[in-house]
C-alpha positions as CSV (number, residue, x, y, z in Angstrom):
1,X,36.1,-12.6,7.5
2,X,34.8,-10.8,10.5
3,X,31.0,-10.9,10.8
4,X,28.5,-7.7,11.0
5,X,24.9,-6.8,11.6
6,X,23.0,-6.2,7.7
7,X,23.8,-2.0,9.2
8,X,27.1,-2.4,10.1
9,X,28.3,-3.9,6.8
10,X,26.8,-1.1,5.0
11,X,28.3,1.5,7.5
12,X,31.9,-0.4,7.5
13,X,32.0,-0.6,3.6
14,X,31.2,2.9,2.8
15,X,34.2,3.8,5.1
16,X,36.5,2.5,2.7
17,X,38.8,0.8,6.0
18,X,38.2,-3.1,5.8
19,X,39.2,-5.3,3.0
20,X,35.9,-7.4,3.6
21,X,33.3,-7.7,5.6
22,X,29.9,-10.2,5.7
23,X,27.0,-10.1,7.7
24,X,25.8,-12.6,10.0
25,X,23.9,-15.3,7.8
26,X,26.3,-14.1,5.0
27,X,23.9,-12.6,2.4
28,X,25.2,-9.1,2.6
29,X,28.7,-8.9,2.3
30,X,31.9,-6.8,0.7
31,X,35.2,-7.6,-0.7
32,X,37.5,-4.3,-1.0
33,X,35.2,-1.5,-2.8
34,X,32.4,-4.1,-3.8
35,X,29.4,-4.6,-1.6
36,X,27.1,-7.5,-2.7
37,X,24.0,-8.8,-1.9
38,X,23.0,-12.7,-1.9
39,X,26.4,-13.2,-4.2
40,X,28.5,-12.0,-7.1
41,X,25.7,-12.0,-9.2
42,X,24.0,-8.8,-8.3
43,X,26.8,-5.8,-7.1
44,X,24.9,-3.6,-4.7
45,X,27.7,-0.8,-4.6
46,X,31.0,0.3,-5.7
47,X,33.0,2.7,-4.1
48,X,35.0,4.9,-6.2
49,X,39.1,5.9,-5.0
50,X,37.4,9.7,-4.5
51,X,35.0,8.2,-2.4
52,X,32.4,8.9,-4.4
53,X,29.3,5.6,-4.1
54,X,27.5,3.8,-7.2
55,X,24.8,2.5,-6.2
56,X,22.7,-0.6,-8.6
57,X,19.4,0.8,-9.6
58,X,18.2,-2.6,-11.2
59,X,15.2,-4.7,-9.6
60,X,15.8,-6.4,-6.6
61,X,14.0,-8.6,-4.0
62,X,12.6,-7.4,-0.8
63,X,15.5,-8.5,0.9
64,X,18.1,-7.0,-1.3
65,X,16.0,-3.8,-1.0
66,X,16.7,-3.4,2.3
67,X,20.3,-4.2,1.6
68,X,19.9,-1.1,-0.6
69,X,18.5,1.0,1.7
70,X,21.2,0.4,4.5
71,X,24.1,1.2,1.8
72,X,22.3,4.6,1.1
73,X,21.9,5.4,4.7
74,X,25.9,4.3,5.2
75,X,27.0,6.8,2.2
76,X,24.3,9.9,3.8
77,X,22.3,9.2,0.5
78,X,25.0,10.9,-1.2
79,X,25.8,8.3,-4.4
80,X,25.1,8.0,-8.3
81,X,22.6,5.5,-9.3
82,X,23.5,3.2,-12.0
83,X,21.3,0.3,-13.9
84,X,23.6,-3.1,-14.4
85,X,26.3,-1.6,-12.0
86,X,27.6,-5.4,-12.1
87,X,28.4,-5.6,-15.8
88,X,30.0,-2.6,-15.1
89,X,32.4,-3.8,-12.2
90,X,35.5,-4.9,-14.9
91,X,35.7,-1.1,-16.2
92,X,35.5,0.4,-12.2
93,X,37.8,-2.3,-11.4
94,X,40.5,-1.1,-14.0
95,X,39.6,2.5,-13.0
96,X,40.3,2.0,-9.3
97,X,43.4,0.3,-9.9
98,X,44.7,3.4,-12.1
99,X,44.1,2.2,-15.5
100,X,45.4,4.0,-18.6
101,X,42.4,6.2,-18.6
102,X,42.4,6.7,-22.7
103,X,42.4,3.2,-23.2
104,X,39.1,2.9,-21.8
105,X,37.2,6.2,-23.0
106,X,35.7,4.2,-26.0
107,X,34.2,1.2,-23.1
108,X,32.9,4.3,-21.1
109,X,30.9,6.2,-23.8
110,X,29.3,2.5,-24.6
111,X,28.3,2.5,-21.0
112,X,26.9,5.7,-20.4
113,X,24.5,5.2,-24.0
114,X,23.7,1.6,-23.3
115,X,22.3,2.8,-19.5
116,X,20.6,6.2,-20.9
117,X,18.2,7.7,-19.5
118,X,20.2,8.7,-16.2
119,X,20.5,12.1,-14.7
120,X,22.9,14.1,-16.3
121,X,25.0,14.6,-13.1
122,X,25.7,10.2,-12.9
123,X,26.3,10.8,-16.9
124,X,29.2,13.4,-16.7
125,X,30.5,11.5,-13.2
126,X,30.8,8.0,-15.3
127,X,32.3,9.9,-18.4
128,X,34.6,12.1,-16.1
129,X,36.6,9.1,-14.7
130,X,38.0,8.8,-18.2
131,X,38.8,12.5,-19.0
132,X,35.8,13.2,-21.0
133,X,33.2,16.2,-20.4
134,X,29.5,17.6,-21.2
135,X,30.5,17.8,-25.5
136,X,31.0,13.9,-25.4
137,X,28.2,13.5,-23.1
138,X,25.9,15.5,-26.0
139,X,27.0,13.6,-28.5
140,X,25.8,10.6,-27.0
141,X,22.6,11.8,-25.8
142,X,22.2,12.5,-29.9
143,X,23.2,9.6,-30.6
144,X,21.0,7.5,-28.5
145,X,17.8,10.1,-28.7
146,X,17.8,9.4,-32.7
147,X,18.3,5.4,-32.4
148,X,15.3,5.3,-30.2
149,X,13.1,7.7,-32.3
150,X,14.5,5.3,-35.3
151,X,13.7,2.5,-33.3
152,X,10.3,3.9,-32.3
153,X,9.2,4.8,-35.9
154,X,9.8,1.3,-37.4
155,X,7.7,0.2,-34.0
156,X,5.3,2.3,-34.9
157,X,5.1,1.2,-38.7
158,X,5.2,-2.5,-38.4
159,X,1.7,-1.7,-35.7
160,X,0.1,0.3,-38.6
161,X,0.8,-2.8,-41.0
162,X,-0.2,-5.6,-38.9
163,X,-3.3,-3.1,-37.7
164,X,-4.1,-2.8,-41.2
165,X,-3.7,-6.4,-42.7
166,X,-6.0,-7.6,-39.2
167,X,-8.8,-4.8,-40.1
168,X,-8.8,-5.9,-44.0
169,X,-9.0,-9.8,-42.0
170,X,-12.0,-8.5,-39.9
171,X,-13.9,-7.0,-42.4
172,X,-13.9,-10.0,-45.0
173,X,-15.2,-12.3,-41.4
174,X,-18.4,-13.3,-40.7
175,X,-18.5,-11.5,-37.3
176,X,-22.0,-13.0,-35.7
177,X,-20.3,-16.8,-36.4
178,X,-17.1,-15.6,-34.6
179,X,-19.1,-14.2,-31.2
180,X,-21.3,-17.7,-31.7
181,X,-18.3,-19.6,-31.5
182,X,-16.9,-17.3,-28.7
183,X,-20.0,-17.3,-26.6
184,X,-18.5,-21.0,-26.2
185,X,-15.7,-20.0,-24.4
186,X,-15.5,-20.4,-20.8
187,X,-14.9,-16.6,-20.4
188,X,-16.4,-14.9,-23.7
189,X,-16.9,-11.6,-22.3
190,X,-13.2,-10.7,-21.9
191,X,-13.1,-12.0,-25.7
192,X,-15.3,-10.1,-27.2
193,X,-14.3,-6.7,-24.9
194,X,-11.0,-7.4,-26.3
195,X,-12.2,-7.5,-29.8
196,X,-14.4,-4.8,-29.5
197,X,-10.9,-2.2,-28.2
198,X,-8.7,-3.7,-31.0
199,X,-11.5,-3.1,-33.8
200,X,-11.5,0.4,-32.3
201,X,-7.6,0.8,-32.1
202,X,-7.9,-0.3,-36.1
203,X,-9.9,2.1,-36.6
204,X,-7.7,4.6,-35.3
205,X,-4.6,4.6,-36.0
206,X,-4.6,3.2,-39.5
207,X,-5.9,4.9,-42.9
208,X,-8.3,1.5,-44.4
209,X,-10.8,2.0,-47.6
210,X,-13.9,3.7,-46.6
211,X,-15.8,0.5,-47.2
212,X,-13.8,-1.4,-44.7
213,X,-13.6,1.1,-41.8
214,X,-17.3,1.0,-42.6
215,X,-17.5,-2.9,-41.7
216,X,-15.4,-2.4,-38.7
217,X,-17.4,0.0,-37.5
218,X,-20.6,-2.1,-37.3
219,X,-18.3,-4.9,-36.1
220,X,-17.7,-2.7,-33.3
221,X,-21.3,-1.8,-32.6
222,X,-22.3,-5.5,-32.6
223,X,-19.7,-6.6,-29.9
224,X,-20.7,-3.8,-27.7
225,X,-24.1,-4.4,-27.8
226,X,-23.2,-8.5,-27.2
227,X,-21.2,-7.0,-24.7
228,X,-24.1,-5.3,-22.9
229,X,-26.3,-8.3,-23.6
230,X,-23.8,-10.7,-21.6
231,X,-23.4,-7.9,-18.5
232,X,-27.3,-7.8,-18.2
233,X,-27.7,-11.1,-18.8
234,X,-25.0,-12.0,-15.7
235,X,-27.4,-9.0,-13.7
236,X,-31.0,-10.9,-14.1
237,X,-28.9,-14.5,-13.3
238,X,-27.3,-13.3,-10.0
239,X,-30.8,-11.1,-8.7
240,X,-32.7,-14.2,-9.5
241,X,-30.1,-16.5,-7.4
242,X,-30.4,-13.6,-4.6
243,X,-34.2,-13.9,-4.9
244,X,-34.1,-17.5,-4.7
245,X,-32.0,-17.5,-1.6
246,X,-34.1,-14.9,0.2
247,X,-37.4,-16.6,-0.7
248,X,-35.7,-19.8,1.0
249,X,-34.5,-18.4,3.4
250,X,-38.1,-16.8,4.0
251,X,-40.1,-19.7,4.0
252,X,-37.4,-21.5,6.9
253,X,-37.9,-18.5,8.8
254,X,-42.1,-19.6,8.9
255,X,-40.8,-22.7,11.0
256,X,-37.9,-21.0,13.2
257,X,-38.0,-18.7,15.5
258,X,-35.6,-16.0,14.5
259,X,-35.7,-14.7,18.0
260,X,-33.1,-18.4,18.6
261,X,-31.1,-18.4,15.0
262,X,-27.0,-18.1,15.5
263,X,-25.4,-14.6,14.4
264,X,-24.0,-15.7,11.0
265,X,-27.6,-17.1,10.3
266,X,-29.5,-13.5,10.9
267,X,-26.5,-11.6,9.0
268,X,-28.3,-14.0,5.9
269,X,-31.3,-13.9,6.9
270,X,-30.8,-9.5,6.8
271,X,-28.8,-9.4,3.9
272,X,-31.3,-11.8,1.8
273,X,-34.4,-10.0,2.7
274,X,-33.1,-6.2,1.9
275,X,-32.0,-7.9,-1.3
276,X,-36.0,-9.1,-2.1
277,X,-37.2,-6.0,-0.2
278,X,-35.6,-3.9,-3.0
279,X,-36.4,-6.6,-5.8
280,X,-39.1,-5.6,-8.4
281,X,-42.2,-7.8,-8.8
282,X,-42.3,-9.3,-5.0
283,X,-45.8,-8.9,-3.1
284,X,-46.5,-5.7,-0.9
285,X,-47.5,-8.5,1.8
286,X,-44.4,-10.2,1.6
287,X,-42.5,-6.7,1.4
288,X,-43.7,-6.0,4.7
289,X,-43.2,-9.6,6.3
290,X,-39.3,-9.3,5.4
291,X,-39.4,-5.7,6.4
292,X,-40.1,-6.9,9.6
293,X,-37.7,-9.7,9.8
294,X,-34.9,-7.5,8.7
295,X,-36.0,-5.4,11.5
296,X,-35.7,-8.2,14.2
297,X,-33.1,-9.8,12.7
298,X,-31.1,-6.1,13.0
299,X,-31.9,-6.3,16.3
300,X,-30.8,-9.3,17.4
301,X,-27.2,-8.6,15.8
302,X,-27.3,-5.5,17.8
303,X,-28.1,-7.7,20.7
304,X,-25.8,-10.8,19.9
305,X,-22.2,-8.3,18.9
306,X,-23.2,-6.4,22.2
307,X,-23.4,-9.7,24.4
308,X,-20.3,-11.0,22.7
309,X,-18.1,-7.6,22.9
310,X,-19.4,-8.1,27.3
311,X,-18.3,-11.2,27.2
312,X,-14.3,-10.6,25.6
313,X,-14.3,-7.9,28.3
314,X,-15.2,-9.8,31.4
315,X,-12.8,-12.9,30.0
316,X,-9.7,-10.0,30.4
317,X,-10.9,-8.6,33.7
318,X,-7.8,-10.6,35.5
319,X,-5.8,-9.5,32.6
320,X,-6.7,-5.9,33.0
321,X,-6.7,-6.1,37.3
322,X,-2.6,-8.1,36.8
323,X,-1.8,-5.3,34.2
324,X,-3.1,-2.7,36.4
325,X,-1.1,-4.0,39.4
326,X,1.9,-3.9,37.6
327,X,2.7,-7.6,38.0
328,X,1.7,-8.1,34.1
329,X,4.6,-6.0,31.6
330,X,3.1,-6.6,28.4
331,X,-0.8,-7.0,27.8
332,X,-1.6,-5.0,24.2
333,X,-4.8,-3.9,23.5
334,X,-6.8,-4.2,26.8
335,X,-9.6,-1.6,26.8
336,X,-12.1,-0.2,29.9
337,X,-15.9,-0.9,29.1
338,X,-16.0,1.9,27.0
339,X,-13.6,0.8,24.6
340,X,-11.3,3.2,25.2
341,X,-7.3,2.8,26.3
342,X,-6.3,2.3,30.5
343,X,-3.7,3.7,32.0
344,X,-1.3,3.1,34.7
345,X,1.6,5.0,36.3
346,X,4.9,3.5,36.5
347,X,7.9,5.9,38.2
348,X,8.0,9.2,36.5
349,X,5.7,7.4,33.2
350,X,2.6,7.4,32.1
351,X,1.9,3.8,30.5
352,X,-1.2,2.8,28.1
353,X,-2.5,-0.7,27.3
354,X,-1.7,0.0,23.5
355,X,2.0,0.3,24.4
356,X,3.0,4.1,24.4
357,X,4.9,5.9,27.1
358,X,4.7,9.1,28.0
359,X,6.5,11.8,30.9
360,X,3.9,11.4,33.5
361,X,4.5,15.8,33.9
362,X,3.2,15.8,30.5
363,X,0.3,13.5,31.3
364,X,-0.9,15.8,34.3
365,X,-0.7,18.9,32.3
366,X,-2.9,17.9,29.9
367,X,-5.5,16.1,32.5
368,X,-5.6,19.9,33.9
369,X,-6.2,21.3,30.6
370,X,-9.0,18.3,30.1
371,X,-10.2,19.2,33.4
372,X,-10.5,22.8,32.3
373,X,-12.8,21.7,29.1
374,X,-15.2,19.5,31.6
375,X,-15.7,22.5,33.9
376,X,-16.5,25.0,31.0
377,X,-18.3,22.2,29.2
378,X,-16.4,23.1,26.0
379,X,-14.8,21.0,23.3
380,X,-11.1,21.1,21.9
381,X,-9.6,20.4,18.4
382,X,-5.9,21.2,17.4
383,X,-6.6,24.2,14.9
384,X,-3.5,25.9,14.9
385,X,-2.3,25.3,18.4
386,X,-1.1,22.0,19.7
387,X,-0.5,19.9,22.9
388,X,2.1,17.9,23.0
389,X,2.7,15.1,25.6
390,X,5.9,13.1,24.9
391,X,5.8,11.9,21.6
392,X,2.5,12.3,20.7
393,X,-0.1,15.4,20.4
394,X,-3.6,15.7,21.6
395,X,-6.3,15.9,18.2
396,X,-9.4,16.4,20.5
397,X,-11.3,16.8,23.7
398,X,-14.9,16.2,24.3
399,X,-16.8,18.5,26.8
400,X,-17.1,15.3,29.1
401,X,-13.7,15.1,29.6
402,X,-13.1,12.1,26.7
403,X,-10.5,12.6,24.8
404,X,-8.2,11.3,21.4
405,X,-4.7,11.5,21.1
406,X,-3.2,10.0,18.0
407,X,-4.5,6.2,17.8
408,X,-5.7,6.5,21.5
409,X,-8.8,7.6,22.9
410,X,-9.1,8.1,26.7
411,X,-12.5,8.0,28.6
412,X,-12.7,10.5,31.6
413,X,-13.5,7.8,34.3
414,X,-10.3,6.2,33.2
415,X,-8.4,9.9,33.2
416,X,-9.7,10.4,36.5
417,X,-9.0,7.5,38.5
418,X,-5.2,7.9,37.2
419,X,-5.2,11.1,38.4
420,X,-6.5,10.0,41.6
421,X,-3.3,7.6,41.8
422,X,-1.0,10.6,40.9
423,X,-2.5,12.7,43.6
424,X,-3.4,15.3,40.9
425,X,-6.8,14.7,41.1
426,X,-8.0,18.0,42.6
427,X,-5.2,20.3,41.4
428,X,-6.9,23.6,39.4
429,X,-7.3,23.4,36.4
430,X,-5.3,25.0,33.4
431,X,-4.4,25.8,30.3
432,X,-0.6,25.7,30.6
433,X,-0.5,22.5,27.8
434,X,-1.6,24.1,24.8
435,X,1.0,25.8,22.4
């Protein structure tokens, strides 16, 4: 069996040519019309004598997913989608082979009611393989539209009953020894919320005595209220562990400087003392000795991120001067100081450090255009008109020169110095790039 990318299979099968096929590890394969996926178990598509593509609308892996997708893309999406298509494969088997069509007409109209709801175009395709038309296809509709309103009413009775026969259970029950026992539980609350909807859905939906829906009733209003009890209950526990921490916390900070303490220390130390800052009951003296600590300790993240962000930079200056150069192909992500994207020219192309390409022609138009927006001091945003530069289109320009296209954003000493490599770096500016 000749072997095929997962694509190629797809694309091979839905010709209708080959006998068989398989991908390269095997799990995508086709024998004659039948195109599986992992194994006989689960047929992925069927492809009718008239061409015509049934695809299996059941569940499948991510894997078998994107088997699916490449059998849709093979067939120009053009195909009937069918749940259990593999317990249908004997009937399309006989079918494809030229079966006594009559024989089968009785298997068919099974089918098509067992696999309702489907669109009514795959309905009259299945039934039109065995000479049948939109009359049969009514009755069967019918048919199956009153089973399931049968089958839905007797649902809906034997609720009512067991609704009715709990609520006539609830009312006769001691409700304050059931939450007691339940406030045992390791996870009471989800319990008695529980309780508390059912009681309601009792309520409801079913037609009790006037003394029981009564009982119910106040059931209802004492879980709720047990309910609220346990939520402000959890509230006061974790504001007087946040307290706690914070007043720790506040009395280490006596004996250390906080001017020394690590980052991940001062992110607590911050967090803890706006927790007690907003806190009700704490001293206005100690209010305005955590003020200040929240204050320094603000500022010394500032400092510490800044130092850190220097840092990564200058660690990647060889990275960014080898990239530059040319003599590095790949380096993602490397920024200027700024933060912002670099650039380098490579033949008749524009590359950025995040990986994009684009026509270096379409690069210099837009630097005049930028250039244009620096010497009028005016900003840019795409309102209606557009400039396009390869792939990609411009959202913005700053008055500076700075400017964002797509998940890129350019700084103008960056703009300028490649502009200076193109030689474009005094040419006039224009406004030839917008559309």
């Amino acid at each position: 069996m000749a072997r095929y990318s997962n694509d190629m299979v797809a694309h091979i099968w839905a010709q209708g040519n080959k006998d068989s096929g398989k991908s390269n590890n095997g799990q995508f394969y086709f024998e004659g019309r039948e195109l599986y996926s992992y194994g006989s178990h689960y047929l992925a598509g069927f492809l009718m004598p008239d061409g015509t593509a049934l695809l299996n609308a059941d569940s499948y892996s991510p894997t078998t997913g994107k088997h699916m997708s490449y059998a849709a893309r093979a067939v120009a999406y053009k195909y009937h989608s069918i749940r259990d298509l593999t317990g249908m494969r004997w009937i399309l088997r006989d079918l494809a082979k030229g079966s006594d069509r009559k024989e089968l007409r009785a298997t068919m109209c099974r089918i098509v009611k067992e696999r309702l709801p489907m669109s009514a175009e795959t309905s009259l395709y299945l039934l039109g393989l065995v000479g049948l038309d939109g009359r049969t296809l009514n009755r069967i509709e019918n048919e199956w539209r009153k089973a399931n309103e049968k089958a839905k009413a007797k649902r809906i009775a034997d609720d009512r009953a067991r609704k009715e026969r709990d609520g006539r259970a609830y009312a006769a029950e001691d409700i304050n020894a059931w939450i007691k026992r339940e406030m045992e539980n390791w996870n009471p609350r989800y319990v008695i919320e529980r309780r508390a909807l059912y009681t309601f859905q009792i309520i409801r939906d079913t037609k009790l005595p006037k003394t029981i829906v009564a009982k119910l009733k106040a059931q209802r209003k004492l879980l709720r209220e047990t309910l609220l009890d346990i939520d402000a209950r959890k509230a006061r526990r974790e504001l007087m562990q946040e307290k706690r921490r914070a007043v720790d916390w506040f009395r280490i900070a006596k004996d250390r400087d906080i001017q020394i303490a690590p980052l991940h220390e001062l992110l607590q130390a911050q967090r803890h003392a706006n927790t007690l800052i907003s806190s009700h009951g704490v001293p206005s003296a100690t209010r305005a000795k955590l003020r200040e600590i929240s204050f320094i300790a603000g500022n010394r993240i500032t400092a510490l991120r800044e130092a850190a962000e220097r840092e990564a930079f200058e660690k990647k200056a060889k990275e960014r001067e080898e990239w530059l150069n040319g003599t590095l192909t790949h380096a993602y992500g490397l920024k200027d100081e700024q933060g912002g994207a670099l650039m380098r020219i490579k033949g008749e192309t524009l590359q950025t450090s995040l990986g994009a390409e684009v026509p270096l022609s379409h690069a210099i138009r837009v630097f005049r255009f930028v250039k244009l927006c620096r010497m009028n001091g005016t900003a840019w945003r795409r309102n209606g008109h557009s400039i396009r530069v390869g792939h990609f289109t411009v959202d913005s320009i700053e008055p500076n020169g700075d400017f964002i296209a797509g998940c890129h954003s350019f700084h103008w000493p960056e703009v300028e110095r490649v502009a200076r490599l193109a030689g474009v770096a005094d040419e006039a500016p224009s406004n030839e790039a917008v559309s």
